[in-house]
N, C-alpha and C positions, 0 to 999 in steps of 0.2 A: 402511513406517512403521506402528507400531503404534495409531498413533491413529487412520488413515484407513478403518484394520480394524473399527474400536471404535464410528465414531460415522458419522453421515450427512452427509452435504454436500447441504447445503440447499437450492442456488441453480443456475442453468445459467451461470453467466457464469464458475466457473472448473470445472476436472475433477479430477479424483485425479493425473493427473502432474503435473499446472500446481503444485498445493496441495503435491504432495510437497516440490517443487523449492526453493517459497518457504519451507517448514518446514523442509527440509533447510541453507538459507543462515541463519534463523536460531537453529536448532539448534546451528549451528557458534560465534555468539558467545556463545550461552550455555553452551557448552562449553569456548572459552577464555575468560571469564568476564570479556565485554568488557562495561564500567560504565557507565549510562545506562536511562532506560525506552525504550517500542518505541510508534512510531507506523505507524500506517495512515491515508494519505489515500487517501479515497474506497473505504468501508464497505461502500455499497450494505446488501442485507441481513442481514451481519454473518457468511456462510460462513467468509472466510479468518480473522475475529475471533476465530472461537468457538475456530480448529482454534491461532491462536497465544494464545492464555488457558491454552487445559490444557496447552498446554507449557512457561509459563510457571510452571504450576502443576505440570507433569511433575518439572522441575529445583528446587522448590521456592525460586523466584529470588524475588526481594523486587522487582521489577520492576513496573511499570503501566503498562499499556496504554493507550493515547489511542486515536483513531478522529476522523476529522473528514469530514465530507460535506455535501451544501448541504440533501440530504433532499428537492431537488427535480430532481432530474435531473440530468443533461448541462446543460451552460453553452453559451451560440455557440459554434459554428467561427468560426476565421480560414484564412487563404488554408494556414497551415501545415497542416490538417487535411484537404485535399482529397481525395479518391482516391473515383475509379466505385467499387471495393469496399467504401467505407464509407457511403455513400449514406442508408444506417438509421440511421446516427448523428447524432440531428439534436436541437437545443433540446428538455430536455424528458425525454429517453426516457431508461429505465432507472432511474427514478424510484422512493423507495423511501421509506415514513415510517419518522419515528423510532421510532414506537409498535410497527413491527412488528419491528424492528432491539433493542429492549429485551426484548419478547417472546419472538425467541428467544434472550437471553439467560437470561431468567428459569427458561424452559421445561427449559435444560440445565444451571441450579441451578449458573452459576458467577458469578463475580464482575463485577459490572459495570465496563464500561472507563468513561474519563472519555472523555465525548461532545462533541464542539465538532461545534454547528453554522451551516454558513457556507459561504460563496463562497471557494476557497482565493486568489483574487486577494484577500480582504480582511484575509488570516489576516498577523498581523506572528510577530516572533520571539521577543513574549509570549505566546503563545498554545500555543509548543512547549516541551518538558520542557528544565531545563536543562542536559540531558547527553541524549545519544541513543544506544544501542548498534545496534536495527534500525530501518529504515525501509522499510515496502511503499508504493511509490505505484503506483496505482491512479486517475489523473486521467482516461485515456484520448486528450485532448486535447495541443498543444503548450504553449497557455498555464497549463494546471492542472498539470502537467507540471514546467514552468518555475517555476512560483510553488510547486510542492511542493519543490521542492530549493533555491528561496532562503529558506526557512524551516527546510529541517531540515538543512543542510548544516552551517552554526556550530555545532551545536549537538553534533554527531558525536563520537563519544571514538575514539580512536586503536582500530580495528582494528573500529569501528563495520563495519557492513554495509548498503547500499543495495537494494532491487530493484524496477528498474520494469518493470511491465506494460507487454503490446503493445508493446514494445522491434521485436519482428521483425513488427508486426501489417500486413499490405499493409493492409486499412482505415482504419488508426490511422499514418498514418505521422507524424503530429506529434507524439507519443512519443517516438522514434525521434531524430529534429530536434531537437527539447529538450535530451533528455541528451548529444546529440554536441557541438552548438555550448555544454553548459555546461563539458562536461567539456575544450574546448579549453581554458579558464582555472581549471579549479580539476583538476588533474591527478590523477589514481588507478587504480586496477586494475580494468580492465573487464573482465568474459567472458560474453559468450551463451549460454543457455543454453536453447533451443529459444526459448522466445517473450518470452523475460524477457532483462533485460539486469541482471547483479548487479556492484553495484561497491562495491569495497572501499578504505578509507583505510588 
């Protein structure tokens, strides 16, 4: 993809195939010109932001980008988030301010997304656009996981697009958890896609 040639990626928490994968699923609704804006829960630094902005701005889509993160880290684990491999993942880490997440907006001189900041267990379904065509979650956890998809699920337009992170993560297996027991009740098209799990309405 032409943008990943063009510009830097800023942060270590995603790579150039992870970034493509999730550009490439929502490349595909704004290609069939599925109606809705785009959210990302859980920002962090603003790497995957910056790269869905200029393709927002690629296709010249009238669309707005949200972004939601607590700006203080990781949230507890529960029992669903156990695994010896995730050990690092603990209250706290990965921790990122807002100040630096607007910064490198400013720095690459594009348009600022609307910012909610907060704990996604406190976020209702005031707080999301009311029409959705992407959604990246990015919670890492089961429960931000789970509270990210009962917030942006209503809101989906037909042919909408979902992808969550650490889908296949052996550290993160509450990820994992989340989206299977949600997708038992609310039925759709799942496919893996090395670490990502993209589901489509």
């Amino acid at each position: 993809m032409q943008l990943l040639d063009s510009y830097p990626i800023i942060s270590d928490q995603v790579d150039r195939a992870e970034l493509a994968r999730i550009l490439a699923a929502f490349e595909q609704t704004l290609a069939q010109n599925v109606p809705g804006d785009v959210v990302e829960l859980g920002c962090y630094v603003g790497t995957t932001s910056l790269f869905l902005q200029r393709l927002i701005l690629q296709y010249k889509a009238t669309k707005q980008l949200h972004v939601y993160d607590s700006f203080e880290g990781l949230p507890p684990k529960t029992a669903h988030d156990a695994s010896p491999a995730g050990e690092q993942f603990k209250a706290g880490e990965l921790r990122a301010q807002k100040s630096v997440f607007i910064r490198h907006f400013k720095q690459a001189g594009l348009p600022m997304p609307i910012i909610h900041k907060g704990w996604f267990s406190d976020l209702t379904l005031a707080d999301t656009p009311d029409v959705i065509s992407f959604a990246f979650l990015d919670g890492d956890f089961y429960e931000s996981i789970h509270d990210s998809l009962k917030v942006v699920w209503p809101k989906l337009a037909p042919g909408a697009i979902v992808v969550v992170d650490d889908y296949q993560a052996e550290a993160l297996p509450g990820a994992k958890r989340a989206v299977d027991e949600w997708l038992k009740t609310h039925p759709a098209r799942v496919r893996v896609v090395a670490s990502l799990a993209v589901i489509q309405l």
